[in-house]
Gaussian input, Z-matrix of N, CA and C with variables (Angstrom, degrees):
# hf/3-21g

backbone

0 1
 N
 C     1     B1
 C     2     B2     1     A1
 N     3     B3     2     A2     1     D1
 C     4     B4     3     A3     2     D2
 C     5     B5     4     A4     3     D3
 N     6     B6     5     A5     4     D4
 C     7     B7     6     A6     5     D5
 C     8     B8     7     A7     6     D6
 N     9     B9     8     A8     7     D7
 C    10    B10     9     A9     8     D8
 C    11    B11    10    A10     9     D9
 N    12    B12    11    A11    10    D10
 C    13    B13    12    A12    11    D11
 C    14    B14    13    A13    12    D12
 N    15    B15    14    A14    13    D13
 C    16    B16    15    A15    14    D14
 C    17    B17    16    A16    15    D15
 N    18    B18    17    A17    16    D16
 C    19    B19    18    A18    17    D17
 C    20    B20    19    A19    18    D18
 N    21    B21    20    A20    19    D19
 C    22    B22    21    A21    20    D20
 C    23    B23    22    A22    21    D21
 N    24    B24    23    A23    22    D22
 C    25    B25    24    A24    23    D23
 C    26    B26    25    A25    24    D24
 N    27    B27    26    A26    25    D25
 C    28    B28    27    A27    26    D26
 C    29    B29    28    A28    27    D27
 N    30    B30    29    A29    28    D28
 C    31    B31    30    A30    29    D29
 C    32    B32    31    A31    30    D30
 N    33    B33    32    A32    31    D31
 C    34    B34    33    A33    32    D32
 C    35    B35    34    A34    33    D33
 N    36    B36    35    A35    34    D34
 C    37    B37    36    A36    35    D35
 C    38    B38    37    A37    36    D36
 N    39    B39    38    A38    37    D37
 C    40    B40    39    A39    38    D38
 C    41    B41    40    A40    39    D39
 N    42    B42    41    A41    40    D40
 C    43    B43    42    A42    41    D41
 C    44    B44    43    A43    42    D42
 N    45    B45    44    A44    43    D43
 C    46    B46    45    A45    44    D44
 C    47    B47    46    A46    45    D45
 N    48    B48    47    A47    46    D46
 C    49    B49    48    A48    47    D47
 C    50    B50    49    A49    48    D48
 N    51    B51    50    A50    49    D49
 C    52    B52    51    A51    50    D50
 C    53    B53    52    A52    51    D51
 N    54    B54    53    A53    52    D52
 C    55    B55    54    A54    53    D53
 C    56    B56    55    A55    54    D54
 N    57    B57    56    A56    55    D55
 C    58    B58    57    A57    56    D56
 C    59    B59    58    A58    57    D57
 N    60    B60    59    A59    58    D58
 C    61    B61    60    A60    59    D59
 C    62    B62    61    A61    60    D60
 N    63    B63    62    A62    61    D61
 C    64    B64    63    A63    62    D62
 C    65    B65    64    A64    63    D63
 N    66    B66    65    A65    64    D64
 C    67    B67    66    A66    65    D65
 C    68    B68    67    A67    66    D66
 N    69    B69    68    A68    67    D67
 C    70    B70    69    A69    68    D68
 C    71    B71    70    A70    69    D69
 N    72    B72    71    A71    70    D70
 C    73    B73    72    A72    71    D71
 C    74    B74    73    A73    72    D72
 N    75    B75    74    A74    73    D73
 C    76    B76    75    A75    74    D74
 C    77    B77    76    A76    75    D75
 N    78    B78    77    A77    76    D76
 C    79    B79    78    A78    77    D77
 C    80    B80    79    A79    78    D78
 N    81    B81    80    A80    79    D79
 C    82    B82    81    A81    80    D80
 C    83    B83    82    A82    81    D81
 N    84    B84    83    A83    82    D82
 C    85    B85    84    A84    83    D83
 C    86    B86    85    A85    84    D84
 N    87    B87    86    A86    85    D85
 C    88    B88    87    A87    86    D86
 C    89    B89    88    A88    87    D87
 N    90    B90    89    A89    88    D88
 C    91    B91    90    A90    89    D89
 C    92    B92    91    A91    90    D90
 N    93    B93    92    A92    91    D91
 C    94    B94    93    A93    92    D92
 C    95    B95    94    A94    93    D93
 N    96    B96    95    A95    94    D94
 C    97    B97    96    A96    95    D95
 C    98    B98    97    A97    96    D96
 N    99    B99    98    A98    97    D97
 C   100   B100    99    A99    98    D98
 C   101   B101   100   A100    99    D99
 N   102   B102   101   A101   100   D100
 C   103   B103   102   A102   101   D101
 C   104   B104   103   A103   102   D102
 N   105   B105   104   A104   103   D103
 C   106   B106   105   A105   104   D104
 C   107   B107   106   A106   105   D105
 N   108   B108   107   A107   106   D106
 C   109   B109   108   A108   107   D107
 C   110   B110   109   A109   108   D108
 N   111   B111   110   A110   109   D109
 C   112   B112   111   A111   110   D110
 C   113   B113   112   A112   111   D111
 N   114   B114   113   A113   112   D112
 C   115   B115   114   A114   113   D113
 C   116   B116   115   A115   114   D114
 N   117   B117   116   A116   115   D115
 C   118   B118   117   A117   116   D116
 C   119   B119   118   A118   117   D117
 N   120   B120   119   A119   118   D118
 C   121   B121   120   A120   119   D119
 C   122   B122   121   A121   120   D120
 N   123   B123   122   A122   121   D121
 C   124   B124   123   A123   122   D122
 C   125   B125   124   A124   123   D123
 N   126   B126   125   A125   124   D124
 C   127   B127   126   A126   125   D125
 C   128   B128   127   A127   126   D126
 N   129   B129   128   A128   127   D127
 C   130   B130   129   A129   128   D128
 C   131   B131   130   A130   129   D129
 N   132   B132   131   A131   130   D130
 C   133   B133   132   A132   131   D131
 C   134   B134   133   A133   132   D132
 N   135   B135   134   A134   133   D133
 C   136   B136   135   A135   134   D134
 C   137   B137   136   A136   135   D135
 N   138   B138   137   A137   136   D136
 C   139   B139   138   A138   137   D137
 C   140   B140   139   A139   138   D138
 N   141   B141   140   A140   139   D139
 C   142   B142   141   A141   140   D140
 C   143   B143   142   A142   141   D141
 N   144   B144   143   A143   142   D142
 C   145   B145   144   A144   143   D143
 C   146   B146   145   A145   144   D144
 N   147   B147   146   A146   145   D145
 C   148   B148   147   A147   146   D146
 C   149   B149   148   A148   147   D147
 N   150   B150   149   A149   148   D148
 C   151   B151   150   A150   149   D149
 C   152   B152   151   A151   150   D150
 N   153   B153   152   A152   151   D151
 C   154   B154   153   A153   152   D152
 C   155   B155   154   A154   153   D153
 N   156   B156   155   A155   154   D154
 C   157   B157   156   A156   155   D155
 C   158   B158   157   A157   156   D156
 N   159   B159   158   A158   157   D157
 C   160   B160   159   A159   158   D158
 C   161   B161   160   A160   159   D159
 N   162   B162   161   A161   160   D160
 C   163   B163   162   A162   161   D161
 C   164   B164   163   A163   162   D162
 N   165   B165   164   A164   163   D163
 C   166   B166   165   A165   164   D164
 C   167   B167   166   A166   165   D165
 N   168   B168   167   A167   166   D166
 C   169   B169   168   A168   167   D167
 C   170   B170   169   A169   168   D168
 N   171   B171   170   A170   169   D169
 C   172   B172   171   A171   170   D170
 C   173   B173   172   A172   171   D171
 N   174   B174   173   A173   172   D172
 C   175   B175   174   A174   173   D173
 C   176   B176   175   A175   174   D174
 N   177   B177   176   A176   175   D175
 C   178   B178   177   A177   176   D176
 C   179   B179   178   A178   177   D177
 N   180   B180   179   A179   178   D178
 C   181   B181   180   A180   179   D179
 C   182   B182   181   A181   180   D180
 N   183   B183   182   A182   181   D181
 C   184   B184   183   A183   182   D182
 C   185   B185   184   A184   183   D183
 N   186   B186   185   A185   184   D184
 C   187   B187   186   A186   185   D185
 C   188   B188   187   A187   186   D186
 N   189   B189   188   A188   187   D187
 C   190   B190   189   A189   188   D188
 C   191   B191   190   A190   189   D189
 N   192   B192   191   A191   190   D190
 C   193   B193   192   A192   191   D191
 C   194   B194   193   A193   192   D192
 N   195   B195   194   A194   193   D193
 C   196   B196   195   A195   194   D194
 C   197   B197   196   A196   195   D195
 N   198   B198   197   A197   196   D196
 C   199   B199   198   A198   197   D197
 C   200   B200   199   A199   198   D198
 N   201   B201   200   A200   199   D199
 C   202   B202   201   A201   200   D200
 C   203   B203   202   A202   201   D201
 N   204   B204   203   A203   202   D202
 C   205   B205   204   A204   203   D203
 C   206   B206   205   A205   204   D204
 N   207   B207   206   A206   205   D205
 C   208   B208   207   A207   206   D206
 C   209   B209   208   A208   207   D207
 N   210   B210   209   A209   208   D208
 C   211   B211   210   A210   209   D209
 C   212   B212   211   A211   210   D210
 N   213   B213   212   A212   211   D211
 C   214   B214   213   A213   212   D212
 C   215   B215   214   A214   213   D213
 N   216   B216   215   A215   214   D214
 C   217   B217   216   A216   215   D215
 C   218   B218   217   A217   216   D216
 N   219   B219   218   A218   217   D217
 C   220   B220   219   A219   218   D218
 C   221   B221   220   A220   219   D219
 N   222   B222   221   A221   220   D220
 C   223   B223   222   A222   221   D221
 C   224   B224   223   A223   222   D222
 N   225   B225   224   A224   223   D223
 C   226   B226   225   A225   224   D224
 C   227   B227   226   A226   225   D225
 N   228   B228   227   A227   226   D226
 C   229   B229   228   A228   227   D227
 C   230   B230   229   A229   228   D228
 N   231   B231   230   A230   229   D229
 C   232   B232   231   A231   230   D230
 C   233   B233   232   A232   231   D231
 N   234   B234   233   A233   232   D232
 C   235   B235   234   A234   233   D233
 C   236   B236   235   A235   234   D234
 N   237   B237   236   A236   235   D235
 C   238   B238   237   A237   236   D236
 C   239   B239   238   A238   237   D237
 N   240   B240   239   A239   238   D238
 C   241   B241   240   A240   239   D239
 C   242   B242   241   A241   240   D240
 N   243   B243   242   A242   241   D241
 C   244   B244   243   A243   242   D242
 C   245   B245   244   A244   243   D243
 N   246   B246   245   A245   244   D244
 C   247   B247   246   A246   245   D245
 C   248   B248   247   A247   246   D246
 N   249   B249   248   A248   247   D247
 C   250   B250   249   A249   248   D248
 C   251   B251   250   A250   249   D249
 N   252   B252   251   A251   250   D250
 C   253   B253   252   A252   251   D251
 C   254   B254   253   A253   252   D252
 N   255   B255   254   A254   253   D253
 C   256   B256   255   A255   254   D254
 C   257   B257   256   A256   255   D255
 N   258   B258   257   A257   256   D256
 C   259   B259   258   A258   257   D257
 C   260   B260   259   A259   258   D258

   B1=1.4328
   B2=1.5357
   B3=1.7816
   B4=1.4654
   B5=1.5980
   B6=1.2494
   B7=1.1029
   B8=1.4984
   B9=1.2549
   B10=1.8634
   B11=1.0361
   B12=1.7969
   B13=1.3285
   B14=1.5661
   B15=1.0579
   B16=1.7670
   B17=1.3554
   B18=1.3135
   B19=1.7059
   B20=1.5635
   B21=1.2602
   B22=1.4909
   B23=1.7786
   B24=1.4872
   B25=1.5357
   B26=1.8508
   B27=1.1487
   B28=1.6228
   B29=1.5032
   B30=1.3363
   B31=1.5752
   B32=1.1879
   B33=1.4060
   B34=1.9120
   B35=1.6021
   B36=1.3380
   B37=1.8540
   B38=1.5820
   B39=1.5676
   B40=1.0982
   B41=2.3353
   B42=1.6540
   B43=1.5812
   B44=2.0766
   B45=1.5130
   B46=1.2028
   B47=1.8200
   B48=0.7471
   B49=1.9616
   B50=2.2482
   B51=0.9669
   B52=1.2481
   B53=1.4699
   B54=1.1479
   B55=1.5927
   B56=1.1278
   B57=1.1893
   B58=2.0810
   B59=1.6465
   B60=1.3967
   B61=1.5309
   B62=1.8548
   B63=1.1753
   B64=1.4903
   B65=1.9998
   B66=1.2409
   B67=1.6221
   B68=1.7724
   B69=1.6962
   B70=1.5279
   B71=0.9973
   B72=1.7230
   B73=1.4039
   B74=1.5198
   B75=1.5965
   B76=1.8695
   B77=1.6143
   B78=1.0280
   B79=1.5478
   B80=1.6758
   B81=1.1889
   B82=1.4037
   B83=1.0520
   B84=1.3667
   B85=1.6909
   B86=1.4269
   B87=1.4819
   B88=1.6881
   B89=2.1068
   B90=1.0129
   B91=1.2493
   B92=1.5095
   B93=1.6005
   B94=1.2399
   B95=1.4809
   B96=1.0351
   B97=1.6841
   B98=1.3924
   B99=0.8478
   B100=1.6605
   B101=1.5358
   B102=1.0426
   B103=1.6579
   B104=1.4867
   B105=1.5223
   B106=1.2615
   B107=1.0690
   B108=1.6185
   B109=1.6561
   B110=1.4127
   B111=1.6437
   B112=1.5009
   B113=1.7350
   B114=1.0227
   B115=1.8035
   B116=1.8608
   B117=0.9274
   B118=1.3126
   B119=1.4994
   B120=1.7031
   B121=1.3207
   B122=1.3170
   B123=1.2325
   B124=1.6093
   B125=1.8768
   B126=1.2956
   B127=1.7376
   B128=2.0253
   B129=1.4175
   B130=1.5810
   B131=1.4868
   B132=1.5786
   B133=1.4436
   B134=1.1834
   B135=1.1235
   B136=1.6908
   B137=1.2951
   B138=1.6441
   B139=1.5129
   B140=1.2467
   B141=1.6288
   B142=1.3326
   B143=1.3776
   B144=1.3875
   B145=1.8890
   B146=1.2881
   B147=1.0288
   B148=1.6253
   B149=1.9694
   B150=1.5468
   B151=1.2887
   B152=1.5515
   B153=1.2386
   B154=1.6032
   B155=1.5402
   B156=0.9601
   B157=1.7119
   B158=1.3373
   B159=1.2380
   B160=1.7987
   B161=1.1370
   B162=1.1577
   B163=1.3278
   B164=1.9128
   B165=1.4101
   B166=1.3324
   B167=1.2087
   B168=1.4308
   B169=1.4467
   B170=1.7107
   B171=1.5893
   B172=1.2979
   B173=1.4707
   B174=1.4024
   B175=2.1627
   B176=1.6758
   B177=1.1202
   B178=2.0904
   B179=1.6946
   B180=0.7881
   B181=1.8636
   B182=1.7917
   B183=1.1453
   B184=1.0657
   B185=1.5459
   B186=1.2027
   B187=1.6570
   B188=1.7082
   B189=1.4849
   B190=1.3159
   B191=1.3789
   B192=1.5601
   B193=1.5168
   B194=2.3352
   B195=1.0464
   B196=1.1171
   B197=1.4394
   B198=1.8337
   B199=1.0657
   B200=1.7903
   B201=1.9088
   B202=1.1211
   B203=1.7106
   B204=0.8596
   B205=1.7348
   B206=2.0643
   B207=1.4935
   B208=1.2528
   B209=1.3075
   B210=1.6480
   B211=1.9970
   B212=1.7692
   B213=0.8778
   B214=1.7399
   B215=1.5274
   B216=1.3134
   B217=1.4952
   B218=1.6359
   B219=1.1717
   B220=2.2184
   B221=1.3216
   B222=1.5605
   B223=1.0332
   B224=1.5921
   B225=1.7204
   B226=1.4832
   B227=1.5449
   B228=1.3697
   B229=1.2146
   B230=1.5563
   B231=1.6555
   B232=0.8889
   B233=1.7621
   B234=1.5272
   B235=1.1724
   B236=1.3933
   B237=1.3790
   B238=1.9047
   B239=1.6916
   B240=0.8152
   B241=1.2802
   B242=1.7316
   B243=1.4526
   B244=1.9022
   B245=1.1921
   B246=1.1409
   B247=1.4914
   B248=2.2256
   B249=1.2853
   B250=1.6808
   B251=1.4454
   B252=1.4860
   B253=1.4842
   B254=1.1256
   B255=1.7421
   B256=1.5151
   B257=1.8840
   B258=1.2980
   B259=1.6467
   B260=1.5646
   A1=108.94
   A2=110.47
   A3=101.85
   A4=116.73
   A5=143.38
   A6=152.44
   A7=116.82
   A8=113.31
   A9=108.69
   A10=86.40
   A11=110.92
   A12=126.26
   A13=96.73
   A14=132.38
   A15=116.45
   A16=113.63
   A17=91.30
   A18=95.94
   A19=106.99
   A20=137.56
   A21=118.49
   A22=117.31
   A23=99.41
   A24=112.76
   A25=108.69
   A26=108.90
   A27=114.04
   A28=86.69
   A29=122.12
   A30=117.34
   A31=117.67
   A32=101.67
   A33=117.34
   A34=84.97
   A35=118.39
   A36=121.18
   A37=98.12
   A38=131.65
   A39=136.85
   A40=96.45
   A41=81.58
   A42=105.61
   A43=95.38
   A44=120.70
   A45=104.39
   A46=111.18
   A47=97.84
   A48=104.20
   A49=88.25
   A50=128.63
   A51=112.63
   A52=96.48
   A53=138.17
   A54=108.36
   A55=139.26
   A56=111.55
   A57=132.20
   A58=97.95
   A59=120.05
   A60=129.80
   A61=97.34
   A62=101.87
   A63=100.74
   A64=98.37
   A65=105.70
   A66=119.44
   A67=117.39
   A68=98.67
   A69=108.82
   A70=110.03
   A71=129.95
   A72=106.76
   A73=85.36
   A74=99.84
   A75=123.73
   A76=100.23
   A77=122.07
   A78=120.48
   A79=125.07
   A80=103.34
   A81=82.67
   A82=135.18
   A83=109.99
   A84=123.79
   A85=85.89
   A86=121.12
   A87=126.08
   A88=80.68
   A89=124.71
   A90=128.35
   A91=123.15
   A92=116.38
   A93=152.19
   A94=116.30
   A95=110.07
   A96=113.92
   A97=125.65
   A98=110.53
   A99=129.14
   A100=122.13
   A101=103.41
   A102=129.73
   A103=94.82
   A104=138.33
   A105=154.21
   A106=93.09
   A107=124.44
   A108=144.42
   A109=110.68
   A110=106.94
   A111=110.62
   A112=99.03
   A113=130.52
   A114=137.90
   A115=72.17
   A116=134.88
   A117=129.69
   A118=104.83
   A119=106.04
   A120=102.93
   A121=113.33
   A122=147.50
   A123=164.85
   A124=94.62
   A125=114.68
   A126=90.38
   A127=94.17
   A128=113.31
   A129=108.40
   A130=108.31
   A131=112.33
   A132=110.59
   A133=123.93
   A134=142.43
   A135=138.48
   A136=108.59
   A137=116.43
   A138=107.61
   A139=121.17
   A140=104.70
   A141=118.21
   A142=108.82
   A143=83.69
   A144=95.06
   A145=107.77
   A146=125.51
   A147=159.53
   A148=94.35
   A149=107.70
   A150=129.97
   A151=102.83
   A152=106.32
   A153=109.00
   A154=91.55
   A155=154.12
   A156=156.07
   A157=93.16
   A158=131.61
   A159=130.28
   A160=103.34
   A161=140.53
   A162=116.89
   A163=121.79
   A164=108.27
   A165=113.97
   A166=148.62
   A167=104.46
   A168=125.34
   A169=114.29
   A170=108.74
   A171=111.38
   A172=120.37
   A173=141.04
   A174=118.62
   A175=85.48
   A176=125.90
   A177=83.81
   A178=114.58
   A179=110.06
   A180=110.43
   A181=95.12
   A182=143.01
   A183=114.85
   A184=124.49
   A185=114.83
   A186=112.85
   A187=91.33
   A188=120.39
   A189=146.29
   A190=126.96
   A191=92.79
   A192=122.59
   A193=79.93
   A194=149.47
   A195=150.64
   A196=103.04
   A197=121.57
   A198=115.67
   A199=125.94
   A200=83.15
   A201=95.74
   A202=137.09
   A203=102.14
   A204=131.83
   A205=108.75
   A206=107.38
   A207=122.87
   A208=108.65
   A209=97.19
   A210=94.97
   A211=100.32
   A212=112.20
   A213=107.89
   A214=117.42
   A215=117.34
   A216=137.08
   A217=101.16
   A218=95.47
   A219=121.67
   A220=84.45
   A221=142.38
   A222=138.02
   A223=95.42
   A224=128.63
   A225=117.79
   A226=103.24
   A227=134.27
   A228=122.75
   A229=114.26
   A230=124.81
   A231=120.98
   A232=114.83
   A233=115.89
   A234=144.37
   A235=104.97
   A236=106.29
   A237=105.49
   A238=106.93
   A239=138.02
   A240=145.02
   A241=136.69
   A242=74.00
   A243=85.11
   A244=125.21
   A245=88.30
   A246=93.69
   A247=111.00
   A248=106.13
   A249=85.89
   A250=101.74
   A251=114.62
   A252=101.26
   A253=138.88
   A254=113.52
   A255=148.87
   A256=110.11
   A257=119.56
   A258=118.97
   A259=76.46
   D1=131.92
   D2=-176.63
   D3=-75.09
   D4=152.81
   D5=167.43
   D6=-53.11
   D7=141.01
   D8=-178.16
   D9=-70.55
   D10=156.42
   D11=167.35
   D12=-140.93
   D13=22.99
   D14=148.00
   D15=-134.06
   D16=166.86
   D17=-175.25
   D18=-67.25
   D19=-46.65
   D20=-163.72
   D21=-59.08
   D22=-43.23
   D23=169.30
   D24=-57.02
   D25=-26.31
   D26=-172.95
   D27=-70.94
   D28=-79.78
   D29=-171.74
   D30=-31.30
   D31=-51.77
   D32=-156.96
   D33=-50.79
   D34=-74.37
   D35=-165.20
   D36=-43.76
   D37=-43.98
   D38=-152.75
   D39=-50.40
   D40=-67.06
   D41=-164.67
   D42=-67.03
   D43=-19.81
   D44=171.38
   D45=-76.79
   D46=-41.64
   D47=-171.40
   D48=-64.22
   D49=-40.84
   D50=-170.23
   D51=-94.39
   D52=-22.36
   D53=149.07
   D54=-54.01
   D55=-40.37
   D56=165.27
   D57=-49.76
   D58=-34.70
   D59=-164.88
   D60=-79.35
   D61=-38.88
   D62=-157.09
   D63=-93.64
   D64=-29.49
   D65=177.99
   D66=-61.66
   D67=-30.36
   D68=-174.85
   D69=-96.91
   D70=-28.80
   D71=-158.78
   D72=-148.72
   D73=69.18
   D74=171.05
   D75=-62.77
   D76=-51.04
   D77=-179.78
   D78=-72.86
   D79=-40.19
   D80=149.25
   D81=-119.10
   D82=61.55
   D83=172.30
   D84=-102.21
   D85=-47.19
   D86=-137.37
   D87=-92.80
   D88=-21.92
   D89=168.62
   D90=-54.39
   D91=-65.55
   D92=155.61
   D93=-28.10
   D94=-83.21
   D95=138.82
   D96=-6.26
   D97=-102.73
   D98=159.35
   D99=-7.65
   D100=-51.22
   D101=-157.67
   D102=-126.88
   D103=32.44
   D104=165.67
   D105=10.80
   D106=72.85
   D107=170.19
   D108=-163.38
   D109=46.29
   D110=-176.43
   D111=-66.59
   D112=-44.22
   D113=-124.13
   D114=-119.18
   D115=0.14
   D116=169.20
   D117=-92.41
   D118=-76.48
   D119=-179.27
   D120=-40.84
   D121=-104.03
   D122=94.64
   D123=67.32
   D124=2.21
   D125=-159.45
   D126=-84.45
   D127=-32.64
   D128=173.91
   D129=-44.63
   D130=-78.75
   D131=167.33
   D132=-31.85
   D133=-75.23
   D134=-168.21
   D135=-47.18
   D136=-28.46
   D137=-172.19
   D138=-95.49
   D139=-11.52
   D140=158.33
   D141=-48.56
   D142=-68.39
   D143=177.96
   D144=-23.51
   D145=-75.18
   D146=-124.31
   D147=-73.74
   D148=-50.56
   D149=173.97
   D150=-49.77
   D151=-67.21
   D152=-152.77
   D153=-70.17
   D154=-55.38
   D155=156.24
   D156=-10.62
   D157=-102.40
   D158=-175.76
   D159=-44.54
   D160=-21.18
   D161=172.92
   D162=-87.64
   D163=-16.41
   D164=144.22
   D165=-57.81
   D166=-61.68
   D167=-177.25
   D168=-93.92
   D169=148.76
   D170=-162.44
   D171=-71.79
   D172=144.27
   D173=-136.93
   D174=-83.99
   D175=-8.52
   D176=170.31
   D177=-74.30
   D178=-0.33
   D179=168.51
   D180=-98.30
   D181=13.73
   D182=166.90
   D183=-97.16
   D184=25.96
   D185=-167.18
   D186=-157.28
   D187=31.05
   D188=156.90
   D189=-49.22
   D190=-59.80
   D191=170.37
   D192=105.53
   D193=-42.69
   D194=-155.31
   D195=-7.80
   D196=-53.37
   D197=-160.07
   D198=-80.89
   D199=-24.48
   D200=164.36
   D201=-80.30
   D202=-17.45
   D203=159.47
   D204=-55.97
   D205=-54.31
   D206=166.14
   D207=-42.23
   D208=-65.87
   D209=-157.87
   D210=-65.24
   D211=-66.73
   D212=175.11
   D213=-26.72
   D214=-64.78
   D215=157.10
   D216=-11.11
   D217=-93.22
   D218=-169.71
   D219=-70.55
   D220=-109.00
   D221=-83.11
   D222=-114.30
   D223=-23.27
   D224=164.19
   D225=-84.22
   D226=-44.40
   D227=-170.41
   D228=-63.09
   D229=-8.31
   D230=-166.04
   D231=-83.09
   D232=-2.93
   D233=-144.07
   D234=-142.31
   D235=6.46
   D236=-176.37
   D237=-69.86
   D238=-21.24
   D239=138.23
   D240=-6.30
   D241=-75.96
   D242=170.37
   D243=-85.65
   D244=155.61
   D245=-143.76
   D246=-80.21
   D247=147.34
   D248=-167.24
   D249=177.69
   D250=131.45
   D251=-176.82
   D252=-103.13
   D253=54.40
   D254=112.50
   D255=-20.42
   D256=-47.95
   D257=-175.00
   D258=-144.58

């Protein structure tokens, strides 16, 4: 499989892999949150994440931050809600 080589496709995968992130592990996102230990719980997953992203896209998008921009994006805003003293 060829490697992304532009930035919009770089994001696009970025914000898809942290939706898959935020779609699978709804409970302990809303946990994480809560218990202001999101990036604790979640840190196996995200770095999964984090892997399969560089391993797509071509390495000058890897020090972007794109994916990390994603998970904050989808997977904390998705939880702005509950309540936690994060906000």
């Amino acid at each position: 499989m060829a490697l992304i080589e532009n930035e919009k496709d770089a994001r696009r995968l970025a914000r898809a892999i942290a939706s898959d992130l935020s779609l699978y592990n709804e409970e302990q996102i809303a946990e994480g949150v809560e218990h202001d230990n999101l990036f604790v719980v979640l840190s196996e997953e995200i770095e999964k994440g984090r892997a399969h992203f560089r391993s797509r896209v071509a390495p000058e998008f890897h020090d972007r931050n794109y994916y990390d921009r994603a998970v904050v994006d989808i997977v904390v805003r998705s939880k702005a809600d509950t309540p936690s003293k994060m906000w």
